[in-house]
DRENSEBA-84115 format. One record per residue (C-alpha): residue in three letters; y, x, z. Coordinates in steps of 0.001 Angstrom, whole numbers, padded with zeros to 6 digits, always signed. Each point is the difference from the previous one (the first is absolute). Example, Ala and Ser with C-alpha at 12.3 -4.5 7.8 and 13.67 -1.06 7.14 Angstrom:
// DRENSEBA-84115
ALA-004500+012300+007800 SER+003440+001370-000660 
END
This chain:
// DRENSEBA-84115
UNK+031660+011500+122099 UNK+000754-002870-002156 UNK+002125+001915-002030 UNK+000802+003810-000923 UNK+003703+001022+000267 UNK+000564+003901-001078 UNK+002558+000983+002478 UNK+001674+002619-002010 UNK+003576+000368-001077 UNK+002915-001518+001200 UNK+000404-003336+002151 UNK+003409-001265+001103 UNK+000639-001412+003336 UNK+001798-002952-001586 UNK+002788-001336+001706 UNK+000821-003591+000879 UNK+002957-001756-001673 UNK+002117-001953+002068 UNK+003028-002657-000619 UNK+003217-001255+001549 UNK-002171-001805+002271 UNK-002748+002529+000875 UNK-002580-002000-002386 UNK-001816+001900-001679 UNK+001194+000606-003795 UNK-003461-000664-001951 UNK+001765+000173-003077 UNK+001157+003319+000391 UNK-003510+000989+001779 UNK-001344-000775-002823 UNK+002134+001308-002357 UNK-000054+003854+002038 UNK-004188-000362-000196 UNK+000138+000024-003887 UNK+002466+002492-000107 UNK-002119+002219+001750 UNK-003374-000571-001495 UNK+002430+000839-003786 UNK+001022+002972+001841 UNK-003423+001426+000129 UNK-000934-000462+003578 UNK-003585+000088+000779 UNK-000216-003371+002802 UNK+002936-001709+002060 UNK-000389-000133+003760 UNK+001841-003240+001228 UNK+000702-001284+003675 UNK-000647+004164+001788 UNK+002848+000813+002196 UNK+002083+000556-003024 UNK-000534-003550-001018 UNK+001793-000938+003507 UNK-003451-001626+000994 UNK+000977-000251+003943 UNK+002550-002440-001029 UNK-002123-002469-002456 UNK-001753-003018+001022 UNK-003656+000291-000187 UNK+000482-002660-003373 UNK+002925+001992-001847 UNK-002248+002824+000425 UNK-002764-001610-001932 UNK+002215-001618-002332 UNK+001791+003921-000671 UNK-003394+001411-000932 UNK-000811-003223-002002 UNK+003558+000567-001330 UNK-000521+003292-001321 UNK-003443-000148-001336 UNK+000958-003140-002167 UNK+002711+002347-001604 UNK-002191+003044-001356 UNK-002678+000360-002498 UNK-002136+002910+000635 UNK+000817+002035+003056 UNK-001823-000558+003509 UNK+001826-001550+003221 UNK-000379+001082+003313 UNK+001047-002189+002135 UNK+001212+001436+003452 UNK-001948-002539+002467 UNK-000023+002427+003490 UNK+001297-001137+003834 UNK-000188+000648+003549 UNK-002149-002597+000322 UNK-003633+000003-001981 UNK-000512-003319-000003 UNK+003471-000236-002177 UNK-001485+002484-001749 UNK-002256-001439-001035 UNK+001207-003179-000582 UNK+002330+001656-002376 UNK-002184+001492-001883 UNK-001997-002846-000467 UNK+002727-001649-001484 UNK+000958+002698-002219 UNK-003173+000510-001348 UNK+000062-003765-000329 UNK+003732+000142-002354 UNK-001906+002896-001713 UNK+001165+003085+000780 UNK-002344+002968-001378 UNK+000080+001668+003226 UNK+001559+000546+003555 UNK+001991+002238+002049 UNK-000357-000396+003798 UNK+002824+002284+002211 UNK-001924+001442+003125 UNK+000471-002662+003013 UNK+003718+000836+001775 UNK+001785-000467+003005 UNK-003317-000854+002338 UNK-001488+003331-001243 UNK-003933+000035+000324 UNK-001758+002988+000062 UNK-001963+001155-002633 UNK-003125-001767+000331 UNK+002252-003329-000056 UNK+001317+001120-003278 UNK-003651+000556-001804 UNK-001029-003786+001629 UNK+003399-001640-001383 UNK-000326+001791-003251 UNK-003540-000331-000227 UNK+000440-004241+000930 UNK+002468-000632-003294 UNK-002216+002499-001667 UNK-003063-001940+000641 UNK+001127-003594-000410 UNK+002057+000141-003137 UNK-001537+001495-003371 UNK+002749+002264-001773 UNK+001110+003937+000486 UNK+002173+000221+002588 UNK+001979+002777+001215 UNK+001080+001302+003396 UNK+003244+000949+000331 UNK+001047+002752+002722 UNK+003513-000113+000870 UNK+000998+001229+003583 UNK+003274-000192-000231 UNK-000186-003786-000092 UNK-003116-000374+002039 UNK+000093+002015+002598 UNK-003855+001372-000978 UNK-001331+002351-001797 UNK-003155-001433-002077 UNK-001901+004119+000601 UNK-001563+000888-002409 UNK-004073+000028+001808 UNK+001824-003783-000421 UNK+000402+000106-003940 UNK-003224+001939-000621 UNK-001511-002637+002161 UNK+001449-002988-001731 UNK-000898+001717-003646 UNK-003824-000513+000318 UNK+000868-003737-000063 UNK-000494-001490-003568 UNK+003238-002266-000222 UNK+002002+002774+001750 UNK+001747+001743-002940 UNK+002401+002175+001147 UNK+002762+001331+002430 UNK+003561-000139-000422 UNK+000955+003407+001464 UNK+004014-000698+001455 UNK-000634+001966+003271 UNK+002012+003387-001541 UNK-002925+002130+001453 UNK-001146+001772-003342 UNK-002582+001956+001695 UNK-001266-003348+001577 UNK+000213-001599-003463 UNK-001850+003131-001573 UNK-002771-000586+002505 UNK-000307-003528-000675 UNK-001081+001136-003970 UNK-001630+002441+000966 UNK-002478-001722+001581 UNK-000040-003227-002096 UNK-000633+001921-003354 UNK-003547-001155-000075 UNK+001275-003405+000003 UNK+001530-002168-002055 UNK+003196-000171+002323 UNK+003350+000368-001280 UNK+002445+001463+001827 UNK+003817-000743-000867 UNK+003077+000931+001172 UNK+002521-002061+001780 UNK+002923+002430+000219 UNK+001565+000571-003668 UNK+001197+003318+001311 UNK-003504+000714+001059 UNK-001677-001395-003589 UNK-000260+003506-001865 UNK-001426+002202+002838 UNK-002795-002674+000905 UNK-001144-000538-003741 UNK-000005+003919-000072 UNK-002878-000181+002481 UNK-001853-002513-001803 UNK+001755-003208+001070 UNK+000214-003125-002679 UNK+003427-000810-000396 UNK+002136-002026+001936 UNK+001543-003128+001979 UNK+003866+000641-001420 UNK+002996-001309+001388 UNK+001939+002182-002491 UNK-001579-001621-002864 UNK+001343-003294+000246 UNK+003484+001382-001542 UNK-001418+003088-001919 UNK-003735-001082-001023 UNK-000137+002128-002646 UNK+000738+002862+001105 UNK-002149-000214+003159 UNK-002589-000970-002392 UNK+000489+003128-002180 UNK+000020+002094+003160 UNK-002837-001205+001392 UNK-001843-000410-003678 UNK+001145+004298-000175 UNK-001600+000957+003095 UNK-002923-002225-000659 UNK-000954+001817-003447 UNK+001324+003687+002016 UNK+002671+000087-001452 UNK+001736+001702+002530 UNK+003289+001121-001499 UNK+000812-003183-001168 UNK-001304-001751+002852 UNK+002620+002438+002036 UNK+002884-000376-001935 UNK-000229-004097+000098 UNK-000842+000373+003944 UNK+003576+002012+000422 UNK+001707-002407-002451 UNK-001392-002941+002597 UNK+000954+002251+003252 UNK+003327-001703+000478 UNK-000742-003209-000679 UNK-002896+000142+002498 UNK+001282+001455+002828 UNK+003230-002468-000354 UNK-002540-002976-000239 UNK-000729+000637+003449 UNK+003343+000657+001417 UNK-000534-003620+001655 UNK-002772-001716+000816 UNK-001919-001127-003096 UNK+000289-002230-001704 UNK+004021-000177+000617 UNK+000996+003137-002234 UNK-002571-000757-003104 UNK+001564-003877-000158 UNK+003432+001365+000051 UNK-001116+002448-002666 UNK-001666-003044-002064 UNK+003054-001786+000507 UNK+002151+002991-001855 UNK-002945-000240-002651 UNK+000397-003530-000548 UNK-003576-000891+000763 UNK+000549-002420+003150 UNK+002112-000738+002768 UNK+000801+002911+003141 UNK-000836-003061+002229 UNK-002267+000380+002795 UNK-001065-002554+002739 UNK+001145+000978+003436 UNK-000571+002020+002158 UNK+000196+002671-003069 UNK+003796+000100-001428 UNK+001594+001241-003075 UNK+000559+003638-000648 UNK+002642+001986+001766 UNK+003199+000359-002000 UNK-000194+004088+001334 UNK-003351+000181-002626 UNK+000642-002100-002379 UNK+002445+002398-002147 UNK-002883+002784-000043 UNK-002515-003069-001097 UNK+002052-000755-002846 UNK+000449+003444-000946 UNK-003865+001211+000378 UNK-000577-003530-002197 UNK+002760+001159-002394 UNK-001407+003307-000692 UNK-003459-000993-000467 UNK+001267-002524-002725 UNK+002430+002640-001677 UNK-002942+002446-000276 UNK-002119-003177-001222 UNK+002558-000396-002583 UNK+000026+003613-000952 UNK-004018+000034-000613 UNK+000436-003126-002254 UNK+002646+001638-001399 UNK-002171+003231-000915 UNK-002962-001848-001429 UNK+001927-002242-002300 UNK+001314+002788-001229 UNK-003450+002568-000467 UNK-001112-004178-001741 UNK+002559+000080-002358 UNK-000727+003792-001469 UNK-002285-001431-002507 UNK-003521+000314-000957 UNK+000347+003753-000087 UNK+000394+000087+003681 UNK-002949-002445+000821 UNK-001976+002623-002408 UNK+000935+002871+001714 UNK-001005-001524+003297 UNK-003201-001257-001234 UNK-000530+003790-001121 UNK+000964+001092+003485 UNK-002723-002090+001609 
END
């Protein structure tokens, strides 16, 4: 590979700002990539499904991932390059590579469904042709296909094959899939938030978060828990998250996470049609999931300001505790 990307931690599914006029808002793009990469995030994963890549032009995709990697300073971008079509593909990763992404993310081919050994060829083709870790993403909800996983284990031998985004919401499917990819140097991440905890508990690397992009901390203190077995904590943080990831999905992403960036400030809740804004019937529990995980926020602040301000008798005692 021409270059090493540890695919560990946490990597938000970035979403795609858009004005009054469906333009794209690169101001605000890049604006929501430095927040993130401040945040603590481990890599940012422009133009995937969450990115609202079915409705970009094959040049405002290239100019998002050129957008976003102009606006950070030391975290890896993985640009989401996959179609239908391998020749697209292909082209598209080409041309990311070209803007400079650090690596790619390439959704299983949808709608015309090939069987498996048309998956390992059109996998294999970008995989072959353009020098950077890529990873296959498996997401049969929106393809219609399930990439198996004799597929994945296939598809790890290959040296600029990286790793498997696991959003099928088979965990026994995605336990199989690390199972038999430990030898390798394969990461396998998850693509369902609700799903992130369980998979890292069987040896998974992190994750491809939607939640992240309005609480990356958080998801990055979960995952960073669970990651050092840390269990408890990694629990606790995972039921503090449950609400907010089970009401990101309420709709069909990305329409509930750009309503809840909207309530955070971070961008405009506009998507490009077909996808519309977020039901007035969830957008009450939205703001009130978003409102709780702020007031607890606040609390924690709240708490450690105050253990700060005890004095250098309390930084003794905990340096005597350690």
């Amino acid at each position: 590979m021409s270059s090493e990307i540890d695919f560990t931690g946490v990597f938000p599914a970035m979403c795609t700002p858009f004005d009054g006029d469906e333009r794209i808002d690169y101001e605000t793009l890049r604006a929501d990539a430095k927040r993130l990469e401040t945040a603590g995030v481990d890599g940012l994963v422009p133009v995937g499904s969450t990115g609202e890549s079915a409705t970009l032009t094959h040049d405002e995709h290239v100019r998002v991932v050129g957008a976003v990697i102009d606006a950070v300073d030391d975290v890896p971008v993985i640009a989401g390059t996959g179609s239908n079509n391998t020749r697209e593909a292909l082209e598209l990763s080409e041309r990311a590579a070209d803007a400079g992404a650090d690596g790619l993310l390439l959704i299983s081919p949808y709608y015309n469904k090939p069987e498996q050994r048309g998956l390992v060829e059109h996998f294999r083709t970008v995989a072959d042709a353009v020098d950077l870790p890529q990873i296959v993403y498996n997401v049969p909800s929106r393809t219609g296909q399930n990439v198996e996983p004799d597929t994945a284990v296939s598809l790890a031998s290959h040296e600029n094959i990286a790793g498997y985004k696991a959003a099928s919401g088979d965990l026994g499917q995605i336990g199989e899939v690390i199972e038999r990819t430990r030898e390798e140097e394969f990461a396998v991440l998850s693509g369902d938030d609700a799903l992130t905890l369980p998979t890292i508990s069987m040896g998974g690397n992190g994750t491809i978060s939607v939640a992240a992009n309005v609480e990356p901390e958080r998801t990055c203190a979960m995952v960073g828990a669970a990651l050092d077995g840390d269990y408890e904590r990694a629990r606790a943080l995972h039921h503090e998250l449950g609400p907010l990831f089970r009401t990101l999905f309420v709709e069909t992403n990305p329409i509930p996470v750009k309503e809840a960036m909207a309530i955070r400030g971070y961008g405009p809740g506009r998507l490009r049609p077909p996808l519309s804004r977020l039901s007035e019937e969830y957008r009450d529990e939205l703001e009130a999931i978003l409102a709780d995980l702020e007031d607890e926020r606040v609390a924690v602040a709240d708490d450690t300001n105050e253990t700060a301000a005890s004095g250098t008798d309390g930084n003794a005692d905990r340096e005597v505790e350690r």
